[in-house]
ROVO-357860 format. One record per residue: x, y, z of N, C-alpha, C in turn; residue in three letters; chain; residue number from 1. Coordinates in Angstrom, 2 decimals, decimal comma. Example, Ala and Ser with C-alpha at 12.3 -4.5 7.8 and 13.67 -1.06 7.14 Angstrom:
# residues 2
nX = 13,19&nY = -5,69&nZ = 7,80&caX = 12,30&caY = -4,50&caZ = 7,80&cX = 13,20&cY = -3,30&cZ = 7,80&r = ALA&c = A&k = 1
nX = 12,85&nY = -2,25&nZ = 7,08&caX = 13,67&caY = -1,06&caZ = 7,14&cX = 12,90&cY = 0,03&cZ = 7,87&r = SER&c = A&k = 2
This chain:
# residues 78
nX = -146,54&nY = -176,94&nZ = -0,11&caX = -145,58&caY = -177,72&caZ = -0,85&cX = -144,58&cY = -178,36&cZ = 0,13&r = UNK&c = A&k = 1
nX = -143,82&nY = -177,48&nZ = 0,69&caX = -142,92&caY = -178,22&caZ = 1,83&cX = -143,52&cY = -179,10&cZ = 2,90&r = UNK&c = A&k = 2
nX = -144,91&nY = -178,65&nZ = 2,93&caX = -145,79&caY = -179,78&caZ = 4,22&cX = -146,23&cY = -180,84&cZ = 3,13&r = UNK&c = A&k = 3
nX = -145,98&nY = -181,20&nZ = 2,01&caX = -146,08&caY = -182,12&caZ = 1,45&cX = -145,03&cY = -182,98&cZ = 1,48&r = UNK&c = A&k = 4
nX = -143,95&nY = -182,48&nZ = 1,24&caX = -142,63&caY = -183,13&caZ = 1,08&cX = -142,32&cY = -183,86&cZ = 2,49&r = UNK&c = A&k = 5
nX = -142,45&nY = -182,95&nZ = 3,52&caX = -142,58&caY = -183,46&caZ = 5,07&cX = -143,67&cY = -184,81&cZ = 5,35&r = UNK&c = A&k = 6
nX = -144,55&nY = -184,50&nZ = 4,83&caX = -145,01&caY = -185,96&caZ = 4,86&cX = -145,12&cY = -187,21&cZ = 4,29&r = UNK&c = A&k = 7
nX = -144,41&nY = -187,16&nZ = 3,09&caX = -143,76&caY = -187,98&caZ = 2,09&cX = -142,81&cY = -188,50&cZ = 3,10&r = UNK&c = A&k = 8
nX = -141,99&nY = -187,48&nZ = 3,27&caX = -140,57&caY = -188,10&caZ = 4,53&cX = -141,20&cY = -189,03&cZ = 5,45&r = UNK&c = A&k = 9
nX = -141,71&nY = -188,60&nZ = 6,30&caX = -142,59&caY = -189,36&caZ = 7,27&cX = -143,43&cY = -190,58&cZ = 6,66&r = UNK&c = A&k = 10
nX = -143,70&nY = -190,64&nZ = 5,58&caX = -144,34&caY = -191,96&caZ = 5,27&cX = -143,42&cY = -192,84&cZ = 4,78&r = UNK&c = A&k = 11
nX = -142,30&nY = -192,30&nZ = 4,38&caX = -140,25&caY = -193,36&caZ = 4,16&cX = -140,32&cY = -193,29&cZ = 5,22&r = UNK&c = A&k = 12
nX = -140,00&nY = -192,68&nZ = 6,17&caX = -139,07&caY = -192,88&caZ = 7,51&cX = -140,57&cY = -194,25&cZ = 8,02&r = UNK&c = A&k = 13
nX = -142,06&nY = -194,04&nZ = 8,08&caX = -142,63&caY = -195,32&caZ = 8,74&cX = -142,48&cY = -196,69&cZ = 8,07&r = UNK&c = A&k = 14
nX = -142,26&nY = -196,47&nZ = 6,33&caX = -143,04&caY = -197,81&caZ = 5,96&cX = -141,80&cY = -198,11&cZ = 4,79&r = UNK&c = A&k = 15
nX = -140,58&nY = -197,21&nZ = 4,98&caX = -139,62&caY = -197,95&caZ = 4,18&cX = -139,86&cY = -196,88&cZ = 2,78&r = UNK&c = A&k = 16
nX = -138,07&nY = -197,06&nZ = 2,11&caX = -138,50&caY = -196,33&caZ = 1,18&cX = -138,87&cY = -196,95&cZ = -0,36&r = UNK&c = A&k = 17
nX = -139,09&nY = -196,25&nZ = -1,38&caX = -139,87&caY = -197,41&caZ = -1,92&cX = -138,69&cY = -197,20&cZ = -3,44&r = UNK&c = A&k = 18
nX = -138,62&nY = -197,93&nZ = -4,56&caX = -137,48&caY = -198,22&caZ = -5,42&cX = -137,05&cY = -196,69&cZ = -5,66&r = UNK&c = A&k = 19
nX = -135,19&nY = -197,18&nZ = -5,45&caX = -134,64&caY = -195,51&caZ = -5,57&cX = -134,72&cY = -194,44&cZ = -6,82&r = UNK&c = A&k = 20
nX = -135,40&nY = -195,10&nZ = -8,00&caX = -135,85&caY = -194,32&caZ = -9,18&cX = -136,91&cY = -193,38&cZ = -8,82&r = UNK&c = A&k = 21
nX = -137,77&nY = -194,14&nZ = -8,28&caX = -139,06&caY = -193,73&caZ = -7,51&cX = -138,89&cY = -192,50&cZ = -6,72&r = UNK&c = A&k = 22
nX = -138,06&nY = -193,14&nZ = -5,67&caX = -137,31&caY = -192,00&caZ = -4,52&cX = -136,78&cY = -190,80&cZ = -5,16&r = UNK&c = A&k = 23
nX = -136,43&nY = -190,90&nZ = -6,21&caX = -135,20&caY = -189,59&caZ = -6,62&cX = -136,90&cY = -188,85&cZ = -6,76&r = UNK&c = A&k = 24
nX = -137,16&nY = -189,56&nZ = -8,16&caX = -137,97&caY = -188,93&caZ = -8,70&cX = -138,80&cY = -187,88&cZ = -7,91&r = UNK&c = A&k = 25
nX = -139,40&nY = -188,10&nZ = -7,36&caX = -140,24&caY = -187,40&caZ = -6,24&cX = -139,48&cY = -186,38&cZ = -5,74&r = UNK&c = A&k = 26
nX = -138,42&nY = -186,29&nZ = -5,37&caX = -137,20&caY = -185,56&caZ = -4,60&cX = -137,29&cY = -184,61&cZ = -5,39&r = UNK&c = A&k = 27
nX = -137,03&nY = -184,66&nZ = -6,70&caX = -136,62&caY = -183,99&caZ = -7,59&cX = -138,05&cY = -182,96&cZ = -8,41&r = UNK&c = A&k = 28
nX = -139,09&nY = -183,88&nZ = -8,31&caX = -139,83&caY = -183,44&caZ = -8,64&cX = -140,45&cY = -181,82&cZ = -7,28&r = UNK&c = A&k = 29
nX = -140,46&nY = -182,61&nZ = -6,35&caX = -140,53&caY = -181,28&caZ = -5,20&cX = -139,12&cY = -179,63&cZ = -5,17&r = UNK&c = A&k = 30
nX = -138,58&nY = -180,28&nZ = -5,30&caX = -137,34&caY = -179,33&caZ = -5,89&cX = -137,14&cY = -178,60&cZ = -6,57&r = UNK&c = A&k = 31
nX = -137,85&nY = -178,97&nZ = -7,87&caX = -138,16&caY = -178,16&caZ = -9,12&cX = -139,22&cY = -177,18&cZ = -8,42&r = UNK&c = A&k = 32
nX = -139,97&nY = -177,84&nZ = -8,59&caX = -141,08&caY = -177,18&caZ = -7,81&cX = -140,83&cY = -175,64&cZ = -6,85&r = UNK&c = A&k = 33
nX = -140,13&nY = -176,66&nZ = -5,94&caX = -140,18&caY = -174,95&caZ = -5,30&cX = -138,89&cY = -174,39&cZ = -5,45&r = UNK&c = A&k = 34
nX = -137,66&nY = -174,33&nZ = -6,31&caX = -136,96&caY = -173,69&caZ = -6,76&cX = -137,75&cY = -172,59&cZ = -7,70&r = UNK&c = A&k = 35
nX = -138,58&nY = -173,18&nZ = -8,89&caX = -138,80&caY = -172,38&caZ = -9,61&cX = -139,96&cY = -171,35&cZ = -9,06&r = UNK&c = A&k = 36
nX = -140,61&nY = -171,73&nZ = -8,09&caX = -141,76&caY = -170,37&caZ = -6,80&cX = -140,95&cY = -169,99&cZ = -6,17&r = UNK&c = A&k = 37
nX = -139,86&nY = -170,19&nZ = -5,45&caX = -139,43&caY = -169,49&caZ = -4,84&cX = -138,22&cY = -168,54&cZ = -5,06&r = UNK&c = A&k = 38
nX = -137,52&nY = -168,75&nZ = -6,18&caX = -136,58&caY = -168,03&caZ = -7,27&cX = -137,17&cY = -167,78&cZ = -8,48&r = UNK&c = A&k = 39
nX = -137,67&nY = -166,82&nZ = -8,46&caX = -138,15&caY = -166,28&caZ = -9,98&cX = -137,34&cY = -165,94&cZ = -10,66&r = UNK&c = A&k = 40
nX = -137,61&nY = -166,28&nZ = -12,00&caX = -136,55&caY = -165,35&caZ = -13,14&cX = -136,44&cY = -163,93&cZ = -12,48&r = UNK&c = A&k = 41
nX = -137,64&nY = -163,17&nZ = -12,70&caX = -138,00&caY = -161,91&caZ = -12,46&cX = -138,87&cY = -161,83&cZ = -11,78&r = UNK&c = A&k = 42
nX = -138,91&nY = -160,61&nZ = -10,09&caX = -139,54&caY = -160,54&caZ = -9,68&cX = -141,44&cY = -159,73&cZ = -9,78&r = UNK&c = A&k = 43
nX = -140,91&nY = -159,35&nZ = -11,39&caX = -141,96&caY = -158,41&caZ = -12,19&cX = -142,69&cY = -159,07&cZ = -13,19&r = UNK&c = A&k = 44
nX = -143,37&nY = -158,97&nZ = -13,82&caX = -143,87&caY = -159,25&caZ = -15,05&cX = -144,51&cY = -160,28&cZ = -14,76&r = UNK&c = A&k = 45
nX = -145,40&nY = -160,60&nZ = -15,99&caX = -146,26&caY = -161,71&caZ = -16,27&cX = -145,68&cY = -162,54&cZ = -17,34&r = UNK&c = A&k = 46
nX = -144,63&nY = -162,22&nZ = -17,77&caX = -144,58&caY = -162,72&caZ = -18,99&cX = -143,31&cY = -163,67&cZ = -18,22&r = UNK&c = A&k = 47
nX = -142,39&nY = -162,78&nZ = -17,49&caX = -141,49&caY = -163,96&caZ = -16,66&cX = -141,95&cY = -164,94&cZ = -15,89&r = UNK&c = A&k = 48
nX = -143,24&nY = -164,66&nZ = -15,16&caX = -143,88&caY = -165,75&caZ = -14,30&cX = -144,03&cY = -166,77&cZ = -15,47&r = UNK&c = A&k = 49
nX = -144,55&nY = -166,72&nZ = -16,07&caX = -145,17&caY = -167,61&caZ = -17,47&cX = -143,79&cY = -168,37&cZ = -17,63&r = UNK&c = A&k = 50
nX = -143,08&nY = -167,98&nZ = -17,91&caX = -141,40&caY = -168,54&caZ = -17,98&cX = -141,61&cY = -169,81&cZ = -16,82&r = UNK&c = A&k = 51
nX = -141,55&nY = -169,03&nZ = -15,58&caX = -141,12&caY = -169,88&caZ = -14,69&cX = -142,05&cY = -170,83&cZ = -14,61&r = UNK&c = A&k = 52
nX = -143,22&nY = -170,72&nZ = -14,84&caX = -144,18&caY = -171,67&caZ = -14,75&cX = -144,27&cY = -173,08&cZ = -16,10&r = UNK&c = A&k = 53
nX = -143,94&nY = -172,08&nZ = -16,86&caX = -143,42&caY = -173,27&caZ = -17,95&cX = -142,19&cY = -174,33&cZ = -17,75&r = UNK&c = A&k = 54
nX = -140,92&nY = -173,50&nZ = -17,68&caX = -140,21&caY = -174,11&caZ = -17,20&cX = -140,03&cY = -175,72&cZ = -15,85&r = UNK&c = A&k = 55
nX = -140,94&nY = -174,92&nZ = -14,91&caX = -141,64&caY = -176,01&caZ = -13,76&cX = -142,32&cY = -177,01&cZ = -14,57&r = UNK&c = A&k = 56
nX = -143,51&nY = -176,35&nZ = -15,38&caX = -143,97&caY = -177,99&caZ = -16,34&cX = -142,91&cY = -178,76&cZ = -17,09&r = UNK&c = A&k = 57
nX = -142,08&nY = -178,23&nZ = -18,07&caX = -141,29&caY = -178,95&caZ = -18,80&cX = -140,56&cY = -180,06&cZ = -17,43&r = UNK&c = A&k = 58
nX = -139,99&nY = -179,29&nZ = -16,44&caX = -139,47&caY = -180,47&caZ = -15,30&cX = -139,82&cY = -181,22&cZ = -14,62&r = UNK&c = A&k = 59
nX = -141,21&nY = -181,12&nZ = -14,23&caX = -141,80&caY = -182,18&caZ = -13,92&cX = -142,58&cY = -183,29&cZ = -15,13&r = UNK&c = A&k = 60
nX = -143,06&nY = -182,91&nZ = -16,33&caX = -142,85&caY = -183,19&caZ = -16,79&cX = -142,20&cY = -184,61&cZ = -17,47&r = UNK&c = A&k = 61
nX = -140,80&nY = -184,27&nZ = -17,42&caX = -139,82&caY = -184,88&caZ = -17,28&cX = -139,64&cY = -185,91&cZ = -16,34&r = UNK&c = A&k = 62
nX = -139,54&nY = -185,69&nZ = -15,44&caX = -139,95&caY = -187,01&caZ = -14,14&cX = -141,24&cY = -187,56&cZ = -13,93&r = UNK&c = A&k = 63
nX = -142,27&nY = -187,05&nZ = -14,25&caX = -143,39&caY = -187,71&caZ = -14,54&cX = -143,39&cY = -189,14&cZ = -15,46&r = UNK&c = A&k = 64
nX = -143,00&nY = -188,60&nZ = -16,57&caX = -142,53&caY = -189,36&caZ = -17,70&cX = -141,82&cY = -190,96&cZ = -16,83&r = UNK&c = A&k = 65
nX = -140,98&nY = -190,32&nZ = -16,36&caX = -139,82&caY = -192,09&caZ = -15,42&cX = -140,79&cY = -192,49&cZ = -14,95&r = UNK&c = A&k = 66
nX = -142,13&nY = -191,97&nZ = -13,98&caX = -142,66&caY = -192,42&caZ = -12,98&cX = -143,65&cY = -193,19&cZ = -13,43&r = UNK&c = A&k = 67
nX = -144,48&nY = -192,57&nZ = -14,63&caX = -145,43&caY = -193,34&caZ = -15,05&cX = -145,34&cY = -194,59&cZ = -15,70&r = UNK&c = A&k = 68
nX = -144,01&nY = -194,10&nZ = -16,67&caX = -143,87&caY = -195,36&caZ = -17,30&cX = -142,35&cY = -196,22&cZ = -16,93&r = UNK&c = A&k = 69
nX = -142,53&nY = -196,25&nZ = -15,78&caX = -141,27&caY = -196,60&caZ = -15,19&cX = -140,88&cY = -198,72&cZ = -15,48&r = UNK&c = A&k = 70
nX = -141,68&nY = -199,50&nZ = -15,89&caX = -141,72&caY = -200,58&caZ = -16,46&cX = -140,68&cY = -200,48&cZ = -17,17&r = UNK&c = A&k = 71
nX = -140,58&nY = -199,58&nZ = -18,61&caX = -140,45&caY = -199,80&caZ = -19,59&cX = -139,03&cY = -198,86&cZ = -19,43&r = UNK&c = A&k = 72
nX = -138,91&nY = -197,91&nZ = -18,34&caX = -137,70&caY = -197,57&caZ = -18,35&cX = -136,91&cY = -198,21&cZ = -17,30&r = UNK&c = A&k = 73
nX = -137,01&nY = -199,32&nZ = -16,60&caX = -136,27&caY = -200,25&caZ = -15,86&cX = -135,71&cY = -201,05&cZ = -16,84&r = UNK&c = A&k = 74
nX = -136,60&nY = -201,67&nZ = -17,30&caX = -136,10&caY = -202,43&caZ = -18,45&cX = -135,71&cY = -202,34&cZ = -19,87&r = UNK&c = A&k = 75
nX = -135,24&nY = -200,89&nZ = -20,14&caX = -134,43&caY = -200,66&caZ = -21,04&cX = -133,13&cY = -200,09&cZ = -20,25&r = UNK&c = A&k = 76
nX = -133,01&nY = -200,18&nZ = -18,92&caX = -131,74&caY = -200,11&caZ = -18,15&cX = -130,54&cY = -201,11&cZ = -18,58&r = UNK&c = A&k = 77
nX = -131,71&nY = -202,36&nZ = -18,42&caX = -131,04&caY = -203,70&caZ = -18,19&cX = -130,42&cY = -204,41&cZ = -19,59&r = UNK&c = A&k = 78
């Protein structure tokens, strides 16, 4: 995950970064990500992992949503 994010960086830092909705998004989406693996609710159970793993979908999710249909949410900005 973090050697992903590292090379995301590296492909902004060569070729520019690309619209800042875009930019967050991604940011945010890696974040979630490994906040919710690397801070568990609980370090026990199955039923808390399930939590955290849900939780991670509902948030990406969520930024998925901007990214895909990001047309239609630019232009209900404006």
């Amino acid at each position: 995950m973090q050697l992903t994010l590292s090379a995301v960086e590296l492909y902004v830092a060569g070729f520019g970064p690309p619209e800042a909705v875009i930019f967050r998004g991604i940011h945010l989406m890696f974040a979630l990500a490994l906040v919710f693996l690397l801070y568990p609710l609980s370090r026990s159970g199955l039923i808390w992992r399930g939590s955290d793993l849900l939780l991670m979908g509902l948030g990406l999710a969520a930024v998925l949503h901007i990214l895909l249909d990001y047309q239609t949410f630019v232009n209900r900005i404006i």
